[in-house]
C-alpha positions in Angstrom: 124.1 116.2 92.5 123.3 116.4 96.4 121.7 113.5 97.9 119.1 115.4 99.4 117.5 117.1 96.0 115.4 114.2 94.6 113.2 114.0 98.1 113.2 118.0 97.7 112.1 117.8 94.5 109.7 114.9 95.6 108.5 117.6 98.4 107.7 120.5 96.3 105.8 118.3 93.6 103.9 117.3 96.6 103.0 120.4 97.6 102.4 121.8 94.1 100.5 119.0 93.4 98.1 118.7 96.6 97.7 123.0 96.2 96.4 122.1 92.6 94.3 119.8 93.6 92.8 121.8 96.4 92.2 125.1 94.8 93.2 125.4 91.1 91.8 122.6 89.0 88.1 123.0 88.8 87.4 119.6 87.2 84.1 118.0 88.3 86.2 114.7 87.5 88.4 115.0 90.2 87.2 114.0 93.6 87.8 116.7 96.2 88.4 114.0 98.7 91.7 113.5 97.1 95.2 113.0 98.8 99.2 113.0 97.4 100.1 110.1 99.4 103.9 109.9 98.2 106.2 110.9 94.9 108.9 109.1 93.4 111.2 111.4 90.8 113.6 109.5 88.7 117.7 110.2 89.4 117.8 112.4 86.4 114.8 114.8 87.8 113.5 114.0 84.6 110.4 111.9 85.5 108.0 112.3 88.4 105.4 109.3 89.6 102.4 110.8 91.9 100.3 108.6 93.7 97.0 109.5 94.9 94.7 108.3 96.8 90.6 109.2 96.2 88.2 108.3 98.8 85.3 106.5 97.3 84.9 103.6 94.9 86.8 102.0 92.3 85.5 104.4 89.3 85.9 108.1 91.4 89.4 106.9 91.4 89.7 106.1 87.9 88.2 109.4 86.9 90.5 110.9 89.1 93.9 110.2 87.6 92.5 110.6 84.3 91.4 114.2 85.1 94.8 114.5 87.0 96.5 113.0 84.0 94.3 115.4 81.7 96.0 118.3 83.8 99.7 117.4 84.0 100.8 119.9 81.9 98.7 122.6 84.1 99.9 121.5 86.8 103.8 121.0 85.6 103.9 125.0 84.6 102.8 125.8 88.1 105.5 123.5 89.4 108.0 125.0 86.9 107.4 128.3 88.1 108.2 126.9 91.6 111.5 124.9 90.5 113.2 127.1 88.9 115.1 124.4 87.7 116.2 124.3 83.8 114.0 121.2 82.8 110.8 120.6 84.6 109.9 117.0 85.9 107.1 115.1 83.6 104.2 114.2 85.9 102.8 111.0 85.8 99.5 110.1 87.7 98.7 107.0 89.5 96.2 105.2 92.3 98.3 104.2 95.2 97.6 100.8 95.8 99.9 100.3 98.9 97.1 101.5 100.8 94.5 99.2 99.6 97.2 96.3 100.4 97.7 98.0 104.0 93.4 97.6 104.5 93.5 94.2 102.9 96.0 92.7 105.5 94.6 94.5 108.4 91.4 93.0 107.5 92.6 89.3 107.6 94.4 90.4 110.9 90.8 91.3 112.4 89.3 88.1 110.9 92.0 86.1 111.9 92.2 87.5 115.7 87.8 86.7 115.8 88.4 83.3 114.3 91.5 82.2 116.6 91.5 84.5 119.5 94.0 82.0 121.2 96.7 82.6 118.6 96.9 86.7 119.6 97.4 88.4 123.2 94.4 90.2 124.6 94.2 93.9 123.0 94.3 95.7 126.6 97.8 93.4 127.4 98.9 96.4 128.8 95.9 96.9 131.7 96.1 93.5 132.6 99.8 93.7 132.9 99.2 96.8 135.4 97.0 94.4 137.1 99.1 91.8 138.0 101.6 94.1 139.8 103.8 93.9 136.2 105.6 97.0 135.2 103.9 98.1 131.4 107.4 99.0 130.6 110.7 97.8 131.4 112.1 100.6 133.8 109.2 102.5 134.0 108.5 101.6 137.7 106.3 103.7 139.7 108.3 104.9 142.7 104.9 105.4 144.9 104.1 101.7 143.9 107.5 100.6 145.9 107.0 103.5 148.4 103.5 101.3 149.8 104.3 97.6 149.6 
């Protein structure tokens, strides 16, 4: 098998799925604010994992991947018809919760820069850098800088 046919596979589900989602399944369940963040396929091509992320709370999500669930073999004809491939991938549904962990730890970053402001550099590092005479870059001197000293 070609190394590159997984991630195409991976890209067509993605596509397949987020079209579904957007203008085929009319499911009050699913929440239109709905996104195909990634998709892992097994080496075999035999098993697909799509993780989605819903905007809203804890139970529009839920509802979500159930209705998405409810729908996987809907959805895994439309993507067979797009395959062409002799056996079609089984779709599994899930909440991506990489991007929950991605929130949680740039939260503590913003509590932790309030709480101990000494501990981080100052967000506009760059200005004050410009300030001082420093170049923002290293090599990226201003010739009409050296041109008036």
């Amino acid at each position: 098998m070609k190394p590159y046919r997984k991630e195409k596979v991976a890209s067509v589900i993605q596509e397949i799925v987020t079209e579904a989602i957007a203008r085929k399944i009319s499911d009050p369940r699913v929440s239109p604010l709905t996104t195909v963040t990634r998709v892992k396929v097994s080496g075999d091509l035999l098993a697909a994992t799509v993780y989605l992320t819903v905007s809203g709370d804890e139970a529009a999500e839920r509802r979500t991947v159930e209705a998405m669930q409810h729908a996987a073999g809907y959805v895994k004809r439309m993507l067979a018809q797009e395959l062409g491939i002799r056996q079609c991938p089984d779709l599994r549904f899930e909440a991506d919760e990489s991007l929950k962990k991605i929130k949680h730890t740039l939260d503590l970053l913003r509590e932790n820069r309030k709480t101990r402001p000494d501990l981080f550099p100052p967000e506009d590092w760059d200005k004050e850098e410009a300030d001082q005479g420093a170049p923002s870059k290293p090599g990226a001197e201003d010739p009409a800088q050296e041109s008036d000293s």
